[in-house]
C-alpha positions in Angstrom: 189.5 -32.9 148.2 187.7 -31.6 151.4 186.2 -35.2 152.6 189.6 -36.6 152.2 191.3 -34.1 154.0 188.3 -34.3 156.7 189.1 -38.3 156.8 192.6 -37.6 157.0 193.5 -39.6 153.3 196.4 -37.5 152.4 197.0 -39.8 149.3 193.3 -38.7 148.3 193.7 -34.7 148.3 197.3 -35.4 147.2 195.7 -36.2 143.9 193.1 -34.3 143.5 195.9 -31.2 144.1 197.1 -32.8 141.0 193.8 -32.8 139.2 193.8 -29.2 140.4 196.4 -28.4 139.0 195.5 -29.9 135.1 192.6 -27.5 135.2 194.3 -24.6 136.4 197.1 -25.3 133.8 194.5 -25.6 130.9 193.2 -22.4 131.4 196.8 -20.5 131.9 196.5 -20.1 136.0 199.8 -21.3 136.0 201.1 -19.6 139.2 197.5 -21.5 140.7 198.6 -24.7 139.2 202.2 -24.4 140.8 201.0 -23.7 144.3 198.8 -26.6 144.0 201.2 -29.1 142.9 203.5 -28.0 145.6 201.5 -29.0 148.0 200.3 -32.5 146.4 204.5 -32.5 145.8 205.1 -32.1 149.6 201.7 -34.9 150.6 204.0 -37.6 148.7 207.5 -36.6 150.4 205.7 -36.6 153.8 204.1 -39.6 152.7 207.4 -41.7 151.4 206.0 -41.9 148.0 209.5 -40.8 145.9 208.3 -41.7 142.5 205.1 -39.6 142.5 207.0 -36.8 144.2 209.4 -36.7 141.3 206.4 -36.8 139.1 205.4 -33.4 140.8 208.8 -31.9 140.0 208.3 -33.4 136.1 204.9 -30.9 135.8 206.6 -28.3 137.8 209.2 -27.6 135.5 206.5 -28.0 132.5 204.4 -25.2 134.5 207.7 -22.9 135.0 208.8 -23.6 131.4 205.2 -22.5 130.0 205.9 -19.2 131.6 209.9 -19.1 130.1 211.4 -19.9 133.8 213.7 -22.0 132.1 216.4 -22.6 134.6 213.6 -22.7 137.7 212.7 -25.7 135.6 215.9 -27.6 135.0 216.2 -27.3 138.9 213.1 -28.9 138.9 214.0 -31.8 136.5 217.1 -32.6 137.7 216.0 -33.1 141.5 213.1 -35.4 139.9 216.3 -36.9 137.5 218.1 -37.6 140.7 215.0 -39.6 142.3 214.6 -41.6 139.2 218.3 -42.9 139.7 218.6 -43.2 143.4 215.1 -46.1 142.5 216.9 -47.3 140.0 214.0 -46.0 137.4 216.3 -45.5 134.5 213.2 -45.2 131.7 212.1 -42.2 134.0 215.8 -40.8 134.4 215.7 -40.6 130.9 213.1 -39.1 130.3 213.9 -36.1 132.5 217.0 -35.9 130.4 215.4 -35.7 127.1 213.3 -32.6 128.8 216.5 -31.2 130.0 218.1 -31.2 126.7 214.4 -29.2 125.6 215.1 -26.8 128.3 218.9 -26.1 127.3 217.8 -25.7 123.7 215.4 -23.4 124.5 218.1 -21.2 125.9 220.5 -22.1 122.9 222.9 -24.2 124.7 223.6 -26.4 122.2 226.4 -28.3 123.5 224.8 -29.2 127.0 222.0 -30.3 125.4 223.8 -32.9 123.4 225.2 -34.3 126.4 221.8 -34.6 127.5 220.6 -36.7 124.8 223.3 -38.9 124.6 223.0 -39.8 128.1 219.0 -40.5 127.2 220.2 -42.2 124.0 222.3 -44.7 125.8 220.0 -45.5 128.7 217.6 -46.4 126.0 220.3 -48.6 123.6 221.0 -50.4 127.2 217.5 -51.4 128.3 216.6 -52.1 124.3 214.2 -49.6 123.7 214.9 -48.8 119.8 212.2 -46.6 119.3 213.4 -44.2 121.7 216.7 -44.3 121.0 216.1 -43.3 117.5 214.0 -40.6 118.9 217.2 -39.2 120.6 218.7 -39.6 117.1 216.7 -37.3 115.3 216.5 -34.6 118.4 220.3 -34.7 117.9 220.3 -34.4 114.8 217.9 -31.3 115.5 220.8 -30.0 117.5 223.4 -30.5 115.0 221.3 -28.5 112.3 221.1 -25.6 114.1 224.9 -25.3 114.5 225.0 -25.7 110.8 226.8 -29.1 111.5 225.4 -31.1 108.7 227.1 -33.7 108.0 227.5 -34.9 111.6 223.0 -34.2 111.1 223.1 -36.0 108.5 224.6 -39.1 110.2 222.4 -39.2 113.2 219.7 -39.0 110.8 220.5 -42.1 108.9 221.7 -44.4 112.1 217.5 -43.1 113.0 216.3 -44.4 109.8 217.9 -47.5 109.8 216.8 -48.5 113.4 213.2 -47.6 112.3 213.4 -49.5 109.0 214.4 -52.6 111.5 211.7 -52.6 113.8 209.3 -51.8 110.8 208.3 -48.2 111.8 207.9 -46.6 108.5 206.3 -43.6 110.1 209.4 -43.3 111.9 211.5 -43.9 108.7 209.7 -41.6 106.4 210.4 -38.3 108.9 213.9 -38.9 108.8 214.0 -39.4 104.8 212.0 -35.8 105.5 214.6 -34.4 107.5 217.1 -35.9 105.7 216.0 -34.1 102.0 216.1 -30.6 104.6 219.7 -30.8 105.5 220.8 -32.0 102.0 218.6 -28.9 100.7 220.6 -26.6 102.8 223.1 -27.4 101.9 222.3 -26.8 98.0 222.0 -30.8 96.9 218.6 -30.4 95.5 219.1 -33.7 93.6 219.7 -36.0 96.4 217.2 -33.6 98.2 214.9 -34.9 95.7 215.6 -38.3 96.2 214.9 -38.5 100.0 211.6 -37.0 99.5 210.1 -38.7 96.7 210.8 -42.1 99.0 209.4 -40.7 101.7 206.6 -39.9 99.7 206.3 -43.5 98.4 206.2 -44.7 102.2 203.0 -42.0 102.9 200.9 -43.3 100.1 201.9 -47.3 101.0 200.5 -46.4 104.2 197.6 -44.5 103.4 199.2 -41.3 105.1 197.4 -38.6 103.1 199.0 -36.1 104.8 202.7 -36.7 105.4 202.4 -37.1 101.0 200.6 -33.6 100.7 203.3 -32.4 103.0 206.2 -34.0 100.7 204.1 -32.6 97.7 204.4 -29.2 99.3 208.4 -29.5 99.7 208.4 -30.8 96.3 207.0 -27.5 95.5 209.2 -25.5 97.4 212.5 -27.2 96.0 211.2 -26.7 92.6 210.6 -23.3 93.4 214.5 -22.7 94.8 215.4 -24.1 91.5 213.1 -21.8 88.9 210.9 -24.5 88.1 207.9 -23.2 88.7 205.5 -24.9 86.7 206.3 -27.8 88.1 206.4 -26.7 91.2 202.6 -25.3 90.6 201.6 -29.0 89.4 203.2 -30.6 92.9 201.1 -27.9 95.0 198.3 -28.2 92.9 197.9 -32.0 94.2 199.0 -31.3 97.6 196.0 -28.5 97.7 
């Protein structure tokens, strides 16, 4: 960073502030990292450069949210939010407000960060980006389940599932039939709890996905646990083991 300072290549330092940053951040020196990041933050304004600017403020608010400064960060997402839209960068816009909505949930606000989401969810639907809309999907449904709304979970769950059966995603599809055997579980439908999983399951071992069927095995268990069946819930974590 010295030469480029010494050669006056602003750009140069700028990013190697960033680069400073990552290390500091990896080994928890996150008032360092911050410090350092505002000064590669205030290289790109000086500079012109909006887009990496508002890429600062992005790892800002992840520094400030590492250490719980929740609304420090949302300030800092939505100035980099606002950048993204005044360049017309809607992917980027977004994206800051699918981190926004992580920030409000952190702080339980339920509501705001539904609004959050559907904003995100419909930026994506418009520029045709299905696999992040159904992303958006399954966060809200996230959101829904911990307001005990189930049924409205439930639905966002299945319009997910549907758009990843489309585009042929059956990772994608299999966590939702997951999720989906969680909210019918809690809501005491072991049967069609049942159901859900053992297709998901099927989509794990079609795919060779070892692990998302030892982790269906293991909720297998657990439902036939809830339901006093526990020898048959010892042979379902018995194979999952």
């Amino acid at each position: 960073m010295q030469i480029f300072e010494d050669i006056g290549h602003s750009l140069g330092a700028a990013y190697c502030l960033q680069r400073l940053r990552d290390n500091l951040q990896m080994t928890n020196q996150y008032s360092e990292a911050t410090v350092k990041l505002e000064k590669a933050m205030q290289i790109f304004e000086d500079t012109g450069d909006s887009l990496r600017a508002a890429s600062c403020l992005q790892r800002l608010r992840d520094n400030l949210q590492m250490t719980n400064q929740y609304s420090e960060a949302t300030v800092k997402l939505e100035k980099a939010m606002q950048i993204f839209e005044d360049t017309g960068d809607s992917l980027r816009a977004a994206s800051c407000l699918q981190r926004l909505r992580d920030n409000l949930q952190m702080t339980n606000q339920y509501s705001e960060a539904t609004v959050k989401l559907e904003k995100a969810m419909q930026i994506f639907e418009d520029t045709g980006d299905s696999l992040r809309a159904a992303s958006c999907l399954q966060r809200l449904r996230d959101n829904l389940q911990m307001t005990n709304q189930y049924s409205e979970a439930t639905v966002k769950l299945e319009k997910a599932m549907q758009i990843f059966e489309d585009i042929g995603h059956s990772l994608g599809a299999a966590s939702c039939l997951q999720r989906l055997r969680d909210n019918l579980q809690m809501t005491n439908q072991y049967s069609e709890a049942t159901v859900k999983l053992e297709k998901a399951m099927q989509i794990f071992e079609d795919i060779g996905s070892l692990l998302g069927a030892a982790s269906c095995l293991q909720s297998f268990g657990d439902s036939l646990q809830i339901t006093n069946q526990y020898s048959e819930a010892t042979v379902k974590l018995k194979k999952a083991m």
